[in-house]
TIRO-515970 format. One record per residue (C-alpha): residue in three letters; x, y, z. Coordinates in nm, 2 decimals. Layout:
residues N
<node r="Ala" X="X" Y="Y" Z="Z"/>
...
end
This chain:
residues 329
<node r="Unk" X="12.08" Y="13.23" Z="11.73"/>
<node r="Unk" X="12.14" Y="12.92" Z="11.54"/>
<node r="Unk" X="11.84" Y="12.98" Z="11.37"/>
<node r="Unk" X="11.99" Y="13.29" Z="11.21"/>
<node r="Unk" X="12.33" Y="13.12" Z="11.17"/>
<node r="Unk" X="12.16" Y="12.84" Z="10.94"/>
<node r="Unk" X="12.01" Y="13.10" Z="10.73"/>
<node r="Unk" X="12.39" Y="13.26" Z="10.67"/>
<node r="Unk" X="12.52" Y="12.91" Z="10.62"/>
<node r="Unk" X="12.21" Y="12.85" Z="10.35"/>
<node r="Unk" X="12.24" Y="13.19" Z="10.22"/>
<node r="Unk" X="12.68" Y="13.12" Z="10.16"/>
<node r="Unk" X="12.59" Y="12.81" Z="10.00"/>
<node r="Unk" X="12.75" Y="12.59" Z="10.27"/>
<node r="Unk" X="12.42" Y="12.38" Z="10.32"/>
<node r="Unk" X="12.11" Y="12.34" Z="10.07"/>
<node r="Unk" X="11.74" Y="12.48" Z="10.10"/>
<node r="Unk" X="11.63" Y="12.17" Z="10.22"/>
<node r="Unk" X="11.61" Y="11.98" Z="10.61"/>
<node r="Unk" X="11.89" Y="12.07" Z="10.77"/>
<node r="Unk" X="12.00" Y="12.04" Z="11.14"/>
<node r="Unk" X="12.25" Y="12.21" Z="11.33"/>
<node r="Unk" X="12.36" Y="12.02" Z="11.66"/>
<node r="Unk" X="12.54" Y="12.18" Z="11.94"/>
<node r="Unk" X="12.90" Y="12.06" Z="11.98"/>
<node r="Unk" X="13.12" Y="12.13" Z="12.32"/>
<node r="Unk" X="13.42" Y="12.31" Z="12.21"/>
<node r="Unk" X="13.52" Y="12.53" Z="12.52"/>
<node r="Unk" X="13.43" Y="12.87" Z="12.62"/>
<node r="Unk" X="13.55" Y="13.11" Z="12.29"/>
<node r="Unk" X="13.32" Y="12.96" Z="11.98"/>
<node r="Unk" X="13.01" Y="12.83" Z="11.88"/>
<node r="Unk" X="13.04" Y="12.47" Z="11.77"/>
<node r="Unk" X="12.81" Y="12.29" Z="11.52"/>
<node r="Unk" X="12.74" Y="11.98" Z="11.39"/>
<node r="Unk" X="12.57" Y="11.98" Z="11.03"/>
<node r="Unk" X="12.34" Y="11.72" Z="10.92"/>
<node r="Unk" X="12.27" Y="11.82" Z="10.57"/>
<node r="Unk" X="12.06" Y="11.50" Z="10.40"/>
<node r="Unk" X="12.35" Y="11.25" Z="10.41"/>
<node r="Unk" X="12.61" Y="11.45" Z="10.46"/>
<node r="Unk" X="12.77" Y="11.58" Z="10.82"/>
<node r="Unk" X="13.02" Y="11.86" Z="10.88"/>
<node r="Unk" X="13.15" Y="12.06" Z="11.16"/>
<node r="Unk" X="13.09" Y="12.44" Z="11.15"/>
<node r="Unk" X="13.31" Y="12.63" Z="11.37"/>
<node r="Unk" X="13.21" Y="13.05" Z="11.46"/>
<node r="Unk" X="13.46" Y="13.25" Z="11.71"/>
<node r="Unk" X="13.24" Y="13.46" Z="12.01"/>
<node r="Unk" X="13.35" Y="13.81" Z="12.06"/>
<node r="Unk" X="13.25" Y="13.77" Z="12.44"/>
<node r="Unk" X="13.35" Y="13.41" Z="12.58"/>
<node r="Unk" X="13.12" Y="13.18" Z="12.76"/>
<node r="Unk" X="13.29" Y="13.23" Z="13.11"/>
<node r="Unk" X="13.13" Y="13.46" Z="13.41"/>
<node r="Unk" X="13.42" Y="13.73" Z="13.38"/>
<node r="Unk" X="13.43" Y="14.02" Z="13.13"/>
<node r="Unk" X="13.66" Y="13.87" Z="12.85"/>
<node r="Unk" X="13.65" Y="13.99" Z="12.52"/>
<node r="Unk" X="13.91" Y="13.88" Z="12.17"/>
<node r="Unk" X="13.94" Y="13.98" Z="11.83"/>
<node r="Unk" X="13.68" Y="13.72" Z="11.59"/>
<node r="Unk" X="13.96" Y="13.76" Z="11.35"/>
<node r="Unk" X="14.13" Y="13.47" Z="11.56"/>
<node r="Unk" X="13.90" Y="13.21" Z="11.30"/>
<node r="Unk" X="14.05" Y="13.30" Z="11.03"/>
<node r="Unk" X="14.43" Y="13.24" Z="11.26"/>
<node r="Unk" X="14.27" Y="12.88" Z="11.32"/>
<node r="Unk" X="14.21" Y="12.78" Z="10.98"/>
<node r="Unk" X="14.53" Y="12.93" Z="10.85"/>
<node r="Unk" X="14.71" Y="12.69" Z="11.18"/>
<node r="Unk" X="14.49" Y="12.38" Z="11.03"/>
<node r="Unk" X="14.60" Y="12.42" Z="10.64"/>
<node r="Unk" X="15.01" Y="12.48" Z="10.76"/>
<node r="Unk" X="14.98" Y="12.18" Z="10.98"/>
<node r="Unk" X="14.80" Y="12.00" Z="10.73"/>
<node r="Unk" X="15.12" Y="12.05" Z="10.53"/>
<node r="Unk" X="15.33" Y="11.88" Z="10.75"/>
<node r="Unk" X="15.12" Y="11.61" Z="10.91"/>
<node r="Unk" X="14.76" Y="11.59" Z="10.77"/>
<node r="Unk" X="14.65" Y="11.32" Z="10.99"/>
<node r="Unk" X="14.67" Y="11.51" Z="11.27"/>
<node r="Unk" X="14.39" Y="11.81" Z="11.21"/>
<node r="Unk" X="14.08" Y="11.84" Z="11.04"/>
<node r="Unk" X="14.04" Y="11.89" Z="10.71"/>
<node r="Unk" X="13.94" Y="12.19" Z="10.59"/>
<node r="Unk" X="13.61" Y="12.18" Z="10.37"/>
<node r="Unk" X="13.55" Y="12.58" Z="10.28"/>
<node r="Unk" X="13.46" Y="12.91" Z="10.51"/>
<node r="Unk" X="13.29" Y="13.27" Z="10.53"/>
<node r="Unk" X="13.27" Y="13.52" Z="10.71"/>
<node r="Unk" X="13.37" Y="13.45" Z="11.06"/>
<node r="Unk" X="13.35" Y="13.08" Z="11.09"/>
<node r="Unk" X="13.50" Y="12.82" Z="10.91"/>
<node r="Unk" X="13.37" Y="12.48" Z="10.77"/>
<node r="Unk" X="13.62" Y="12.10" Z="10.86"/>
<node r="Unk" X="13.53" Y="11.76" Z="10.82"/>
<node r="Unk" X="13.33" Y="11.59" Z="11.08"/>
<node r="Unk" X="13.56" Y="11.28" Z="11.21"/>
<node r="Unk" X="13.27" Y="11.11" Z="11.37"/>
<node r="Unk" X="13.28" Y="10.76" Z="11.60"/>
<node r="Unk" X="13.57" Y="10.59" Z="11.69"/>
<node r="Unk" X="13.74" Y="10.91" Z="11.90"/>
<node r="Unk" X="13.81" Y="10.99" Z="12.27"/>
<node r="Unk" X="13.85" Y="11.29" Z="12.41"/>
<node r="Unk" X="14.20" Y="11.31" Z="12.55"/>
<node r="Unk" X="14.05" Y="11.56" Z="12.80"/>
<node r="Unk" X="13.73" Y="11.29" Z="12.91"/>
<node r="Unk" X="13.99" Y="10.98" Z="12.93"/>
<node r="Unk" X="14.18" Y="11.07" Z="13.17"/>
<node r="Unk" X="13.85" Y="11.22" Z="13.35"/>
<node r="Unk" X="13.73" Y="10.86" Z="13.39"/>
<node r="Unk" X="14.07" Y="10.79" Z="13.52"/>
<node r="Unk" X="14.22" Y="10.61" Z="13.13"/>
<node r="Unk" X="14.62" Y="10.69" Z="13.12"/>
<node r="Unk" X="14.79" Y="10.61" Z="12.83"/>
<node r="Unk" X="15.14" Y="10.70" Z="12.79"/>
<node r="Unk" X="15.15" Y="10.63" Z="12.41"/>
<node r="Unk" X="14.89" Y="10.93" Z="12.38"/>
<node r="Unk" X="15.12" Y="11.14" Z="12.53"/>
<node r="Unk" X="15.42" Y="11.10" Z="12.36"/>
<node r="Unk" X="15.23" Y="11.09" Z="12.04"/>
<node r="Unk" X="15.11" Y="11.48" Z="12.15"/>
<node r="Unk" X="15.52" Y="11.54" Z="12.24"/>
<node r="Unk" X="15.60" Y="11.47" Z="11.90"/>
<node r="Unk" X="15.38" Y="11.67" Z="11.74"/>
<node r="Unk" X="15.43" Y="11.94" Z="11.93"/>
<node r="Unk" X="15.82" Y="11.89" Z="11.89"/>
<node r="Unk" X="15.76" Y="11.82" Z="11.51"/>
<node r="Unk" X="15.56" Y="12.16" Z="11.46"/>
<node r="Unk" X="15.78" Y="12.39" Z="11.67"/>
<node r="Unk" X="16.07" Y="12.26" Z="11.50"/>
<node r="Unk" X="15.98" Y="12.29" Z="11.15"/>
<node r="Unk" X="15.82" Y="12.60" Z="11.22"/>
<node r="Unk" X="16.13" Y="12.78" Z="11.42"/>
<node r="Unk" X="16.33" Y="13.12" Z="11.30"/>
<node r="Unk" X="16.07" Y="13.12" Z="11.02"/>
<node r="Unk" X="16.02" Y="13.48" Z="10.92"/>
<node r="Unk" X="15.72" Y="13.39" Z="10.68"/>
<node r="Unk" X="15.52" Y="13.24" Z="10.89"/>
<node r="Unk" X="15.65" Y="13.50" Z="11.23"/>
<node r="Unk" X="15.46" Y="13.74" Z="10.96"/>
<node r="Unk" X="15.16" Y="13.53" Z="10.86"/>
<node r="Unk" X="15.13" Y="13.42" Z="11.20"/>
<node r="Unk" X="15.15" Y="13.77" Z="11.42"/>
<node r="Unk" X="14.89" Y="13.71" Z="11.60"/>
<node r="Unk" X="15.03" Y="13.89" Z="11.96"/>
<node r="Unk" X="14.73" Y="14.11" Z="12.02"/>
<node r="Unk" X="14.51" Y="13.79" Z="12.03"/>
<node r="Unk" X="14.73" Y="13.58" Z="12.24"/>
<node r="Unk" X="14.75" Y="13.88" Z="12.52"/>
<node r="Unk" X="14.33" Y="13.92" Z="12.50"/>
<node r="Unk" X="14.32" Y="13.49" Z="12.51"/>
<node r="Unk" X="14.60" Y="13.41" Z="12.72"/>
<node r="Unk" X="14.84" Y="13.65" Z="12.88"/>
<node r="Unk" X="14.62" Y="13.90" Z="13.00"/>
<node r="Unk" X="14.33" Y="13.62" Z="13.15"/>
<node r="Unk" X="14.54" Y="13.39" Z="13.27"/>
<node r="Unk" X="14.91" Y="13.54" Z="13.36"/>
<node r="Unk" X="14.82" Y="13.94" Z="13.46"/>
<node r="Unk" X="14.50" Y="13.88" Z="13.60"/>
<node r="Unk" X="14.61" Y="13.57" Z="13.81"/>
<node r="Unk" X="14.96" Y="13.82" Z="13.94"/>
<node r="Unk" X="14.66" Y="14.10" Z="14.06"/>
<node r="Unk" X="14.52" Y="13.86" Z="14.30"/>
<node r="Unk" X="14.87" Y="13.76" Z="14.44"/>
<node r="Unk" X="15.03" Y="14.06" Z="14.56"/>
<node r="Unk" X="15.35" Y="13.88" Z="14.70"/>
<node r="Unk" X="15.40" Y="13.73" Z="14.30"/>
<node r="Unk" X="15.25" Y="13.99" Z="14.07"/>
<node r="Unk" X="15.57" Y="14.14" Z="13.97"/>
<node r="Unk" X="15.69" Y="13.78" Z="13.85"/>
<node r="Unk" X="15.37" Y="13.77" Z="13.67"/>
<node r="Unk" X="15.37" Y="14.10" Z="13.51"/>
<node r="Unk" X="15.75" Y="14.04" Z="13.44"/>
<node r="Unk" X="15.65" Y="13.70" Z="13.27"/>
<node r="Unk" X="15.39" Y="13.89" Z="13.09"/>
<node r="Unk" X="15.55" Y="14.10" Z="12.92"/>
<node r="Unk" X="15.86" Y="13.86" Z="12.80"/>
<node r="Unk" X="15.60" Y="13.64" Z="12.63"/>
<node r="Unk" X="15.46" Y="13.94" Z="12.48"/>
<node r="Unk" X="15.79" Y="14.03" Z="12.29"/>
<node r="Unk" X="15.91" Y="13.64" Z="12.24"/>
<node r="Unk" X="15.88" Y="13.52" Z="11.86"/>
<node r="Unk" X="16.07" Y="13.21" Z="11.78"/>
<node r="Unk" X="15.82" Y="12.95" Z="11.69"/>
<node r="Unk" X="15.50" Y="12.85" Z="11.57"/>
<node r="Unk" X="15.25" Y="12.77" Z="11.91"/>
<node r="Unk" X="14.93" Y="12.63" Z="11.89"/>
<node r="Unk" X="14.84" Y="12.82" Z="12.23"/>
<node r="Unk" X="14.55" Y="12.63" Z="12.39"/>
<node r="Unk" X="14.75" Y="12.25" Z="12.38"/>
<node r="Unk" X="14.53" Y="12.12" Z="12.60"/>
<node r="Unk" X="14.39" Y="11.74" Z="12.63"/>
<node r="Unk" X="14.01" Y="11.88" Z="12.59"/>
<node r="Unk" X="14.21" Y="11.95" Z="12.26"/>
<node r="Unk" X="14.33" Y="11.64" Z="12.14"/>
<node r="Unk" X="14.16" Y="11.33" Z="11.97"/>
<node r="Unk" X="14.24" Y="10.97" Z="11.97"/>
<node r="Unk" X="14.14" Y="10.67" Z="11.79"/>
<node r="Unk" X="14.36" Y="10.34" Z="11.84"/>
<node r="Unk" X="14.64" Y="10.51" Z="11.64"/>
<node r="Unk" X="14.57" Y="10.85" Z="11.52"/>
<node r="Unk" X="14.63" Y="11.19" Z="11.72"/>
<node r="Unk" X="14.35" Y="11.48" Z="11.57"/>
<node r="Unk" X="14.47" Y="11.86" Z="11.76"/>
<node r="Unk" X="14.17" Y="12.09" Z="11.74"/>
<node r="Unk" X="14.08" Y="12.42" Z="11.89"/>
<node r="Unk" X="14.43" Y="12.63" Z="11.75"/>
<node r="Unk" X="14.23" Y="12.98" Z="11.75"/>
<node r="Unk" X="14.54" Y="13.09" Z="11.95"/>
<node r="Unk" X="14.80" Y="13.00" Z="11.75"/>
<node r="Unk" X="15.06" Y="13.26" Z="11.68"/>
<node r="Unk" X="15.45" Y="13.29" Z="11.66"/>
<node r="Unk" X="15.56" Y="13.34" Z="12.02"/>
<node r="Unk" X="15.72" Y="13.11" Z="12.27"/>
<node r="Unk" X="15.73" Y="12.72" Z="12.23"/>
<node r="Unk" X="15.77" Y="12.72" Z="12.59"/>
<node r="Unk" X="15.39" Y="12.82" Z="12.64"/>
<node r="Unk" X="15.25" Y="12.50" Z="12.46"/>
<node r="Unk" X="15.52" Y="12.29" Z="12.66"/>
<node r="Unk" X="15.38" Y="12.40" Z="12.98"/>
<node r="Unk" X="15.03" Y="12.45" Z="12.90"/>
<node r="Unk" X="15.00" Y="12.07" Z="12.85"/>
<node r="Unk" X="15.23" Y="11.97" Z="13.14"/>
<node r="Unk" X="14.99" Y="12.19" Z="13.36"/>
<node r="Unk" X="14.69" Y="11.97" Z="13.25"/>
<node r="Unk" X="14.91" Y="11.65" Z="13.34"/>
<node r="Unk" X="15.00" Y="11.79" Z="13.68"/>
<node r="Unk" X="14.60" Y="11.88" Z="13.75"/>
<node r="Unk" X="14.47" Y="11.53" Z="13.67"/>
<node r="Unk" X="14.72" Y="11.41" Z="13.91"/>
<node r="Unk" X="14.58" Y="11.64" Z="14.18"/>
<node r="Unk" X="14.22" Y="11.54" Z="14.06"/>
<node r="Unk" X="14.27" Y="11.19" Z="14.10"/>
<node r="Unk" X="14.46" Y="11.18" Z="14.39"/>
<node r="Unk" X="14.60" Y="10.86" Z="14.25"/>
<node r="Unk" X="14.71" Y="10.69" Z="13.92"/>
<node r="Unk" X="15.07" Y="10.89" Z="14.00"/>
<node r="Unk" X="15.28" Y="10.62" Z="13.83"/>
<node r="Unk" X="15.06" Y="10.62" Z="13.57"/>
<node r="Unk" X="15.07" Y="11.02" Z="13.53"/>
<node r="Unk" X="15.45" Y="11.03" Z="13.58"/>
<node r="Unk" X="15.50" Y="10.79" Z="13.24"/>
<node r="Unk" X="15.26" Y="11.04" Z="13.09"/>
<node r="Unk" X="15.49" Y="11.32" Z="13.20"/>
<node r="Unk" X="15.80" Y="11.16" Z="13.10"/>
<node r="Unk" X="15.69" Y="11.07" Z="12.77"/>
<node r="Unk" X="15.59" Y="11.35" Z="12.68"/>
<node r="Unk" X="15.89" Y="11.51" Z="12.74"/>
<node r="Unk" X="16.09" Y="11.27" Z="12.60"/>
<node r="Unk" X="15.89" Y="11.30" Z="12.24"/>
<node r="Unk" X="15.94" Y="11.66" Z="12.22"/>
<node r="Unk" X="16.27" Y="11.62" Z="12.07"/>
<node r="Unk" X="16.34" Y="12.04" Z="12.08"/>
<node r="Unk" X="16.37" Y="12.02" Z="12.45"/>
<node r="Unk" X="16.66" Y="12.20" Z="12.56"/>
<node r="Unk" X="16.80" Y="12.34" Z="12.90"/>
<node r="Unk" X="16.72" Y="12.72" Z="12.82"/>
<node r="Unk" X="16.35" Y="12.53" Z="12.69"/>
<node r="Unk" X="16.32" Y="12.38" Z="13.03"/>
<node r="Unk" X="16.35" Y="12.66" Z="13.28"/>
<node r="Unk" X="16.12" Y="12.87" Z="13.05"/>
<node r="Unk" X="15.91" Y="12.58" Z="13.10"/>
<node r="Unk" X="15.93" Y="12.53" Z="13.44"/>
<node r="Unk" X="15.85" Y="12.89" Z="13.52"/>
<node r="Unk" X="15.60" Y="12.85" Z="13.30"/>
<node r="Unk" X="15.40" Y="12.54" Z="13.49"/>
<node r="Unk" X="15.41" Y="12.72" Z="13.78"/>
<node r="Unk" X="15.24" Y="13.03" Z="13.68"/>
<node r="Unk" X="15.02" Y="12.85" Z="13.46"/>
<node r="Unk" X="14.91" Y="12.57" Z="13.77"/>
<node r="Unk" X="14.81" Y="12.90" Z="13.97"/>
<node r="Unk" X="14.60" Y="13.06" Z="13.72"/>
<node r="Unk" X="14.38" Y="12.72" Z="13.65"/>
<node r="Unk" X="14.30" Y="12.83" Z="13.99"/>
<node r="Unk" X="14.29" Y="13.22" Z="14.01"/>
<node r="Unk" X="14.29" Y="13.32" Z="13.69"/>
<node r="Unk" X="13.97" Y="13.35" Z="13.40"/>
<node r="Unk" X="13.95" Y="13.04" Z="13.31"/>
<node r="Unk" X="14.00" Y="12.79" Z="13.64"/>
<node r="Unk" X="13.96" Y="12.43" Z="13.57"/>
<node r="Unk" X="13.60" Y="12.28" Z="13.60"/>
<node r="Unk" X="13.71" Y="11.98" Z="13.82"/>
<node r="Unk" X="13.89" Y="12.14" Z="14.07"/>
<node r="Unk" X="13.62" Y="12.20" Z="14.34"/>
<node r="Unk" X="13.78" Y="12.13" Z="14.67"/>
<node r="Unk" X="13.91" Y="12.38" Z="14.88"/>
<node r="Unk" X="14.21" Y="12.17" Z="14.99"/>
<node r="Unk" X="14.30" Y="12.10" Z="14.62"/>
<node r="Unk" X="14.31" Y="12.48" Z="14.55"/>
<node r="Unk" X="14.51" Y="12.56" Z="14.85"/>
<node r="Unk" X="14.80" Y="12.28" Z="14.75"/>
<node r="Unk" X="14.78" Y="12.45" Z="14.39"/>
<node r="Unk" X="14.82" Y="12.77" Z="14.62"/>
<node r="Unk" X="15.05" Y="12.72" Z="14.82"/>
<node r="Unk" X="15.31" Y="12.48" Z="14.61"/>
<node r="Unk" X="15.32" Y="12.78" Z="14.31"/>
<node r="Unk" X="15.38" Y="13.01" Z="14.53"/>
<node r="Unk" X="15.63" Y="12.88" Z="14.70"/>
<node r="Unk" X="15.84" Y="12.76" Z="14.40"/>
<node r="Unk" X="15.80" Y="13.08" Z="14.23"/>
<node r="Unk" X="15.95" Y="13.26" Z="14.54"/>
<node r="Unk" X="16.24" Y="13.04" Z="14.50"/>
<node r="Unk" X="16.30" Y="13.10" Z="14.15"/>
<node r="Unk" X="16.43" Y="12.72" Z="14.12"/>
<node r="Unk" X="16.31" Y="12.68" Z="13.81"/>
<node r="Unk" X="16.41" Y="12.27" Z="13.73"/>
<node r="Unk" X="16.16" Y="12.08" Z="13.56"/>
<node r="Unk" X="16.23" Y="11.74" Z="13.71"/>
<node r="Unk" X="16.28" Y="11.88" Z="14.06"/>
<node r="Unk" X="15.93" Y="12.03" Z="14.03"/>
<node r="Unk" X="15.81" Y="11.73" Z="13.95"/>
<node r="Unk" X="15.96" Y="11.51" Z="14.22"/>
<node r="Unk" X="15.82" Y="11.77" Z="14.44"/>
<node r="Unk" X="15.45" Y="11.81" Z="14.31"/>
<node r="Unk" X="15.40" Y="11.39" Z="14.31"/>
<node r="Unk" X="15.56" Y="11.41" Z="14.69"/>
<node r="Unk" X="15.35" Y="11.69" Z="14.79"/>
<node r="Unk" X="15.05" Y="11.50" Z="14.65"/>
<node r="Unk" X="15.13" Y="11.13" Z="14.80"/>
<node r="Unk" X="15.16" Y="11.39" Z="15.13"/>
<node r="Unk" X="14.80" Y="11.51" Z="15.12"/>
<node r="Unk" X="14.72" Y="11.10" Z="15.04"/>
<node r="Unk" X="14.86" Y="11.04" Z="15.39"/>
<node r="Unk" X="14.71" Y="11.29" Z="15.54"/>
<node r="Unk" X="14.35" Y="11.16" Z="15.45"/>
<node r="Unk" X="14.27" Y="11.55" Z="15.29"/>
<node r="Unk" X="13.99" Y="11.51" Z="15.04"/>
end
């Protein structure tokens, strides 16, 4: 397949007729990644997949590439340092700048147990910097209506099919559904994750934006607090550490509001659950016990429909420090 891909990338114009390499890059389950060695020159070639690399059925619109770039030029607008540049395109992928060494994965750091709090409030003010500048924008709510792809990326695999498996919750589900499928207020990047996110010793690089649309700031906000929460749960340790993270986070993202917050909240809870149930569970989860905590905490939060984003907290670090105790593994 990359074979063939060269030969379109030769045939476009994007590398020459002469030895040229294309190397694999990881980049998730939705796109083919490539590094391009081109004599001395190196670039990243990036191609959305119709069918994602994951062992359910899950199919999206290709057209979400073109979404990407379009997210990488407005952002490079506002703050260039913090995407790729863009060096050209065709059909169906796009062509950025390779950044090469001196980068950590966001994502990998905190694997190997590395928590910096500076990283995350430098991702809270991006994120608040972004949504903000980008809110009650009726431009970009055009340029960026992207629903149909955020149901086929994210609703439908990660809320709707998560609330089918959960009988006792699916109406919350379907009801949450459904609300972010008619909420337009902001520019998200949808998939603000830390396997996202680059960092050298002082510059933040957000990658991956093929879900970007106008929807609900909310999403991002607890999309990233649910990967905070899991490493927590992962490590079954560092929780001072993780709580800084949290908070600084928070703090950064300057647009948080109450309403903000209990969208949020209800939010992290849905989202914690479908790591677990939903298409795409988290890689690092393996252990029963781990899965049933993430089971049993959403569930009963959601029941009680106390949706307070510090109380949650308080109660996920105490719940963990609980299983600590307990000697569960």
């Amino acid at each position: 397949m990359s074979r063939d891909f060269l030969d379109t990338l030769r045939a476009d114009g994007v590398v020459s007729q002469g030895d040229v390499s294309l190397e694999p890059l990881a980049g998730g389950v939705s796109s083919d990644i490539y590094l391009v060695v081109d004599g001395d020159q190196k670039f990243v070639v990036k191609r959305a997949l119709a069918k994602l690399k994951v062992e359910a059925d899950w199919f999206a619109d290709v057209s979400r590439n073109e979404t990407e770039k379009d997210y990488i030029e407005y952002v490079g607008g506002i703050t260039p340092a913090c995407v790729p540049k863009i060096l050209g395109s065709g059909d169906g992928y796009f062509v950025m700048e390779y950044l090469g060494d001196g980068f950590a994965n966001w994502k990998q750091s905190m694997l190997e147990g590395q928590f910096d709090s500076e990283r995350a409030r430098m991702a809270g003010s991006f994120l608040g910097q972004i949504h903000s500048r980008s809110s009650m924008d009726r431009n970009l709510a055009e340029r960026f209506d992207k629903m149909e792809s955020f149901w086929q990326l994210r609703i439908e695999p990660y809320l709707v099919t998560t609330g089918l498996k959960h009988p006792e919750l699916e109406i919350l589900f379907l009801d949450e559904a459904n609300r972010l499928k008619t909420e337009s207020s902001a520019l998200i990047h949808g998939d603000f994750s830390p396997k996202n996110m680059l960092f050298s010793d002082d510059r933040l690089v957000v990658l991956d934006c093929e879900v970007a649309c106008y929807a609900d700031p909310a999403f991002d906000v607890g999309f990233l607090l649910t990967h905070l929460f899991l490493k927590a749960l992962y490590h079954k340790n560092y929780y001072p550490e993780i709580v800084d993270m949290i908070d600084g986070f928070r703090s950064a993202y300057s647009e948080m509001n109450p309403d903000l917050e209990v969208r949020v909240s209800r939010l992290l809870l849905m989202l914690l659950l479908t790591r677990v149930d939903g298409k795409s569970p988290v890689e690092y989860l393996t252990e029963d016990s781990s899965k049933k905590f993430v089971r049993t905490f959403t569930s009963r939060e959601l029941l009680a429909e106390l949706f307070d984003l510090e109380d949650l907290k308080e109660k996920w670090f105490a719940g963990l420090r609980n299983l600590a105790d307990q000697g569960v593994s």
